[in-house]
C-alpha positions in Angstrom: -50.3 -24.9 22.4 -52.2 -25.0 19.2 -52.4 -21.0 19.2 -48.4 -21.2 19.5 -48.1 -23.6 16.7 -49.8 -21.6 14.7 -47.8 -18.3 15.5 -44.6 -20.1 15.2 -45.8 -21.4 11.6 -47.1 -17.8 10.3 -43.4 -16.6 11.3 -42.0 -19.1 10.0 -43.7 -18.3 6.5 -43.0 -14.8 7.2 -39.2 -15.3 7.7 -39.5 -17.5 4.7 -41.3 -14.8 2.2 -39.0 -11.9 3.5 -35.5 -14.1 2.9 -37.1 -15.0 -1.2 -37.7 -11.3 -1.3 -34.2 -10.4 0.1 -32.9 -13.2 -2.1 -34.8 -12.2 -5.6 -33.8 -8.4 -4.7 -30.1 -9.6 -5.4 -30.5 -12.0 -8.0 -33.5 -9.7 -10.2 -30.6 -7.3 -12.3 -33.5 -5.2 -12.7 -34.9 -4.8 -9.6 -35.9 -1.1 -8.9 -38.3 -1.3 -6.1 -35.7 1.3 -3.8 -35.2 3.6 -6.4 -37.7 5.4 -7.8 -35.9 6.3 -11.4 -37.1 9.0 -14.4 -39.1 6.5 -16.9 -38.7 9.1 -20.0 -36.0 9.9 -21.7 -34.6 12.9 -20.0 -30.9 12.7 -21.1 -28.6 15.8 -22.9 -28.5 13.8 -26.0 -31.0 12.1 -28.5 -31.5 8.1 -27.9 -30.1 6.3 -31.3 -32.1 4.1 -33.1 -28.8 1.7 -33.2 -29.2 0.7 -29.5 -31.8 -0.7 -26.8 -32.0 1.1 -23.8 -33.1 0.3 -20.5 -33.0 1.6 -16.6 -31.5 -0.9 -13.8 -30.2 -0.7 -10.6 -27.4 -2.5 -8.6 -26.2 -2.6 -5.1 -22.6 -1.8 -4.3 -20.9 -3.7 -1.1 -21.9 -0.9 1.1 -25.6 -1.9 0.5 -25.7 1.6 -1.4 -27.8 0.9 -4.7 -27.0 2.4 -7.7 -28.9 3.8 -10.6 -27.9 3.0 -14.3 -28.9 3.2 -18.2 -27.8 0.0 -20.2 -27.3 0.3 -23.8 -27.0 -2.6 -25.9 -26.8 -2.9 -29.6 -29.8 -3.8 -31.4 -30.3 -7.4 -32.7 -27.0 -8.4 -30.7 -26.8 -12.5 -30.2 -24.5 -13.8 -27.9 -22.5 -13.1 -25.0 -21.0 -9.6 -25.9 -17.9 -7.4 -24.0 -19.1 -4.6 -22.2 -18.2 -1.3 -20.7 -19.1 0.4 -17.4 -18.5 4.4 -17.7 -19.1 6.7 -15.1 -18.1 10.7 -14.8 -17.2 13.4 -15.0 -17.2 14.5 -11.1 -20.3 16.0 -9.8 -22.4 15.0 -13.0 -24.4 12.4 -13.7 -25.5 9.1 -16.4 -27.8 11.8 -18.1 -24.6 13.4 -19.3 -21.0 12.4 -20.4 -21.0 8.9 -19.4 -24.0 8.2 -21.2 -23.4 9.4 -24.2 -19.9 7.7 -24.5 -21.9 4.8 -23.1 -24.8 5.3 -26.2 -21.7 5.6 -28.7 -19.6 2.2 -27.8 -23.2 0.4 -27.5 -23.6 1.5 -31.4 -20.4 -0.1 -31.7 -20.6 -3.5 -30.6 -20.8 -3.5 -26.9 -22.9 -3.7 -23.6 -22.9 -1.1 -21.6 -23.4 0.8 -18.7 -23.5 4.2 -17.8 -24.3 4.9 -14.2 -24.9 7.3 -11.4 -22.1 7.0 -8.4 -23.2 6.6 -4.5 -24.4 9.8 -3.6 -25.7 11.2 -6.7 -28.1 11.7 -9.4 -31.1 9.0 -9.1 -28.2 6.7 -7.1 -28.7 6.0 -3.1 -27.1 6.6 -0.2 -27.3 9.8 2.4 -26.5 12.4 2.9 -26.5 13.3 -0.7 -23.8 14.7 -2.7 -21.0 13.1 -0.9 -17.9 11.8 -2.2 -15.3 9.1 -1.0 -12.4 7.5 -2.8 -13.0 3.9 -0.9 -16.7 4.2 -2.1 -16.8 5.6 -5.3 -14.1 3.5 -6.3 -16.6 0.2 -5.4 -19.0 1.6 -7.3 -17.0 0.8 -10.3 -16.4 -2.9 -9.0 -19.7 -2.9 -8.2 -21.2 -2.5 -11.6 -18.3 -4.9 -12.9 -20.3 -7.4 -10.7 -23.2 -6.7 -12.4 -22.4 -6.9 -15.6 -20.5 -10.1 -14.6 -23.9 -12.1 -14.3 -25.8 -10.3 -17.3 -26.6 -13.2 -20.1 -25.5 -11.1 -22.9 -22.0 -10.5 -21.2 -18.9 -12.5 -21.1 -17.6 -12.0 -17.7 -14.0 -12.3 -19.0 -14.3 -9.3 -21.3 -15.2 -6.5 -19.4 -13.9 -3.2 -19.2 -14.3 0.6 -18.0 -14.6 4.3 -18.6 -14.0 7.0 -16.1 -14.1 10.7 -17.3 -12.8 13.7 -15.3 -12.9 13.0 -11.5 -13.6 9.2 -12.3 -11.2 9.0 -14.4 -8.6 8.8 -11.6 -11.4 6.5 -10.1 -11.2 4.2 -12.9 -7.6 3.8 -13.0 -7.5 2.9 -9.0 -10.2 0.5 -9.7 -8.0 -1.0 -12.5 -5.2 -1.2 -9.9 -7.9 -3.0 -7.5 -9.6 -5.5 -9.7 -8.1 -7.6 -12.1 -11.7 -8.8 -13.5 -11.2 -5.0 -15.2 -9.4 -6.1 -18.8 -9.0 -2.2 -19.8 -9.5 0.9 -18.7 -10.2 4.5 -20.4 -9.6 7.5 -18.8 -10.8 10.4 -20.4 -9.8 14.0 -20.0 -8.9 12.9 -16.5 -8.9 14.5 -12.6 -7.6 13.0 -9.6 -9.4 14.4 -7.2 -7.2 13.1 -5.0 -4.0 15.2 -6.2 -6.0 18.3 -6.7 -8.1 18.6 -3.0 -4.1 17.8 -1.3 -2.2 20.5 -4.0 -4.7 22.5 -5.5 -5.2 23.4 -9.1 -1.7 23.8 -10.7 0.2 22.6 -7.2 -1.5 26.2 -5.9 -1.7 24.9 -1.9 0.9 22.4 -2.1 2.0 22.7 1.7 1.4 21.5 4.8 0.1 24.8 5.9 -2.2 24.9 3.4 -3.3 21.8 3.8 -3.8 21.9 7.3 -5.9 25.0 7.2 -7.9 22.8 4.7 -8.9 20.7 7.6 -9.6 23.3 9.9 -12.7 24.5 7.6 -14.0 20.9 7.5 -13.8 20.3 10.3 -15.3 23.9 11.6 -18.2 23.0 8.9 -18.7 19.4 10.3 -19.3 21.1 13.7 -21.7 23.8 12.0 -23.7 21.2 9.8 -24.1 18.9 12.7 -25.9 22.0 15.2 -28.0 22.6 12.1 -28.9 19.4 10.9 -28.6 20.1 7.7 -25.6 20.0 5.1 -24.4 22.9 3.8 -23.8 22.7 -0.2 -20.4 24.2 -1.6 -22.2 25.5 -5.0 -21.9 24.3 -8.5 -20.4 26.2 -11.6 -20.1 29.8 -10.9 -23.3 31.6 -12.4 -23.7 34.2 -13.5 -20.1 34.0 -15.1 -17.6 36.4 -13.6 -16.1 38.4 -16.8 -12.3 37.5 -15.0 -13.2 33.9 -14.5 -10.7 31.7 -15.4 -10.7 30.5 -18.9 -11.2 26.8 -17.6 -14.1 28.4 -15.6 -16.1 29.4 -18.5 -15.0 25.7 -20.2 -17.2 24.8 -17.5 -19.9 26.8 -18.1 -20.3 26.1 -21.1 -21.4 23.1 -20.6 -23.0 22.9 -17.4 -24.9 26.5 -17.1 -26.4 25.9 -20.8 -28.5 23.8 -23.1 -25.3 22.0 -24.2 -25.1 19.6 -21.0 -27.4 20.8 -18.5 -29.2 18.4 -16.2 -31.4 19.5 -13.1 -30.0 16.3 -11.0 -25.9 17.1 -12.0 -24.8 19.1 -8.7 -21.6 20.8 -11.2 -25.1 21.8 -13.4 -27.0 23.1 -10.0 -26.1 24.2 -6.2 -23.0 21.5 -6.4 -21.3 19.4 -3.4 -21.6 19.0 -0.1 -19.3 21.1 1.6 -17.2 18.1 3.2 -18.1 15.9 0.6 -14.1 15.3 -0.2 -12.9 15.8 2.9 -11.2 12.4 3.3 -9.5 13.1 -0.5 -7.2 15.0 1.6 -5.2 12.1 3.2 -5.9 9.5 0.4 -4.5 9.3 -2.5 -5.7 7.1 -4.7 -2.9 6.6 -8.1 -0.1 5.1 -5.3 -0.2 1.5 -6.6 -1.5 2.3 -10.9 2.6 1.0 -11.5 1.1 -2.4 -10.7 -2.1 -2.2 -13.1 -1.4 -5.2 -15.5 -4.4 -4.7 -17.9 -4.6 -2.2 -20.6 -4.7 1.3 -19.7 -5.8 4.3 -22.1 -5.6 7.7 -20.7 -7.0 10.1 -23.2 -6.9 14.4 -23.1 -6.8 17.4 -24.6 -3.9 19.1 -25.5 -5.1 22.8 -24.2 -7.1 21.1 -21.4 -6.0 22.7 -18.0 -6.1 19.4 -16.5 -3.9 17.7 -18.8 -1.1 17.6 -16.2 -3.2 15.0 -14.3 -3.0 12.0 -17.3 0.9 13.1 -18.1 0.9 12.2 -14.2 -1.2 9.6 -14.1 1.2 8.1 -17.1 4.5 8.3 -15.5 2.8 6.5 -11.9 2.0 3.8 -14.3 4.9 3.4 -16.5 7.7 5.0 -14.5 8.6 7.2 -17.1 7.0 10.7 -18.7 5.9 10.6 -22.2 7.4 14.4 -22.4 8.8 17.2 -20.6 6.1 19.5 -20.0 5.0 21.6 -16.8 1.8 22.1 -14.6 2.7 25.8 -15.2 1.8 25.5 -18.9 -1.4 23.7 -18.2 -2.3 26.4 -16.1 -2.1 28.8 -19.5 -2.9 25.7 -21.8 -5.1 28.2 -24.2 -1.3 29.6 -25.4 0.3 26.1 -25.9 1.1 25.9 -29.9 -1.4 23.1 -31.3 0.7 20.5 -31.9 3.5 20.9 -29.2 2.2 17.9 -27.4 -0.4 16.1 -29.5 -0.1 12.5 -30.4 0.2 9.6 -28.8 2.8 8.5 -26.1 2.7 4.6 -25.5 4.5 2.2 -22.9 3.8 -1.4 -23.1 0.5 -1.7 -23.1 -0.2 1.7 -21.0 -1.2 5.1 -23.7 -1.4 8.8 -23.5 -3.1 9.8 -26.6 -3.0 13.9 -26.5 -5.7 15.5 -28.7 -4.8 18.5 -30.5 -6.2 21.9 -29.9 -8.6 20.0 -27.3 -9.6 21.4 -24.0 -10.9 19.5 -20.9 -14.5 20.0 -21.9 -14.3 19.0 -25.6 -14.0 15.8 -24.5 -17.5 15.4 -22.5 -20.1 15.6 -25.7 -19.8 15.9 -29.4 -19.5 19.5 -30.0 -16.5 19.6 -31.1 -15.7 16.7 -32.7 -12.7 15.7 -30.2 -13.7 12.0 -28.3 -11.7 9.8 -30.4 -14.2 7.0 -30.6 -12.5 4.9 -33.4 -9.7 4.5 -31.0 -12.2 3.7 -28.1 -13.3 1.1 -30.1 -10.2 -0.5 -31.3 -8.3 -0.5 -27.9 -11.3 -1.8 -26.4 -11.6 -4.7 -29.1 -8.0 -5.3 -28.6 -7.8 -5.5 -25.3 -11.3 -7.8 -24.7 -10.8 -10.4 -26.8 
């Protein structure tokens, strides 16, 4: 009997020490003893001396935890509003979303740029997946976090989505009214383009169907092999006929400019049925009822402008011009000028940069992220 006592007692201090570790691993914002995260500074672009930085991890509600930078501004007091970025599609926080992340930290904000499930130095397997359920939580996930953060008033929070998560960003808006304003720049959704292809190119149900068919032929093949099959990142070496949007890309992702050994658009890319399910989802259906500020920012020349002009009329009901997915398609030829400015209904924008293309609007080379605006809608809209 005494021998049983003491077993029950040992697990009973067990069961004890492994529900305070379970419970400090949710309360501890900075607990990183899953992850094993890059200490050093291994970003595309230099840290600024305007900010603190500093590596944390969150879990999403699919247990899936997520890697992140947070940038705040140095010598901020006080509970501050803050920004969640994430994108483009296929990159990671070591890109895009960081540095828009670094820039609004400069400017008065908390902030956090972070990896989605899936990718980069985030969890969950097998890796390089993507889901539109998912990857929209992970926005709402880091929302949570910043919820609880000391620093941040939980009633002024917003986000940014770029390219792929742009369209993310904007369904998450739609989903969570916690989200006070949204930014999506130089926006995909990857919903729209895996049903229609670029430019509405396999907009049938014939097309779409044979779509399936290869998943579902590679599903079969990758579960014989045990092994994934990856679909490739950026074309490299360049093709000389490649697609002028093509070589946008490779700008970026094939050179010094923005590339990152852990971006799959930089490296060997996707999983092969890592969007399968975009097929059947969409994810813009319900953006008419988003009652929170919505910016939706691109490039006049960008081939994927078609997708915020689209994006604006699901929101507001109405277009902000006659245009056509045929001239995005040839966006290089569009007069500069034609369609720049800024379109606005209610409290929903399409600002149109001029003589910007899709990638222009990732890093600073050119000169084209309006951050002034960034800033002011965002102080406007989280007060």
């Amino acid at each position: 009997m005494k021998h049983l006592l003491m077993m029950v007692t040992m697990l009973a201090v067990i069961m004890f020490a492994a529900c305070t570790q379970e419970k400090n691993k949710q309360q501890n914002p900075d607990n990183m003893t899953t992850l094993k995260l890059t200490q050093e500074w291994d970003k595309t672009f230099p840290l600024s001396d305007k900010v603190d930085h500093k590596k944390v991890t969150f879990r999403n509600r699919y247990g899936i935890e997520l890697a992140a930078d947070m940038y705040t501004p140095k010598n901020a007091e006080g509970k501050l509003p803050a920004i969640a970025v994430s994108g483009p599609f296929g990159a990671v926080k070591e890109q895009s979303s960081g540095l828009y992340a670094q820039h609004m930290a400069e400017r008065g904000f908390v902030t956090l740029a972070f990896d989605p499930s899936y990718t980069g130095e985030s969890g969950g397997e097998p890796r390089r997946m993507a889901s539109p359920d998912i990857n929209t939580e992970d926005f709402l996930a880091a929302v949570d976090f910043l919820s609880v953060q000391e620093n941040v008033d939980p009633e002024k929070i917003g986000i940014i989505g770029i390219c792929g998560f742009g369209g993310m960003a904007v369904n998450a808006a739609a989903l969570d009214p916690r989200i006070k304003a949204t930014v999506a720049s130089t926006m995909y959704d990857m919903t729209k383009v895996t049903r229609e292809g670029y430019f509405m190119s396999t907009d049938s149900k014939e097309q779409r169907m044979a779509a399936r068919k290869a998943m579902a032929t590679q599903r079969t093949e990758d579960f014989k092999n045990g092994t994934y099959k990856r679909a490739g990142g950026v074309v490299d070496p360049l093709p000389q006929d490649a697609p002028w949007f093509v070589k946008d890309y490779h700008a970026y992702y094939k050179t010094k400019r923005g590339y990152h050994e852990r971006s799959g658009n930089s490296t060997d890319g996707w999983n092969a049925v890592g969007c399968q399910s975009f097929l059947n989802q969409p994810i813009l259906d319900y953006a008419n009822e988003i009652e929170s500020a919505v910016l939706l920012i691109h490039g006049e020349k960008a081939h994927s402008r078609y997708f915020s002009e689209y994006a604006f009329e699901k929101m507001t009901g109405k277009k902000a011009f006659e245009s056509s997915v045929a001239e995005c398609a040839t966006a290089n030829e569009i007069p500069t000028g034609k369609y720049a400015g800024s379109y606005k209904q209610g409290n929903k924008e399409l600002l149109i940069i001029p003589g910007a293309s899709h990638v222009d609007l990732y890093d600073d080379v050119a000169g084209k992220i309006p951050y002034d605006k960034l800033e002011s809608f965002f102080k406007e809209n989280l007060k």
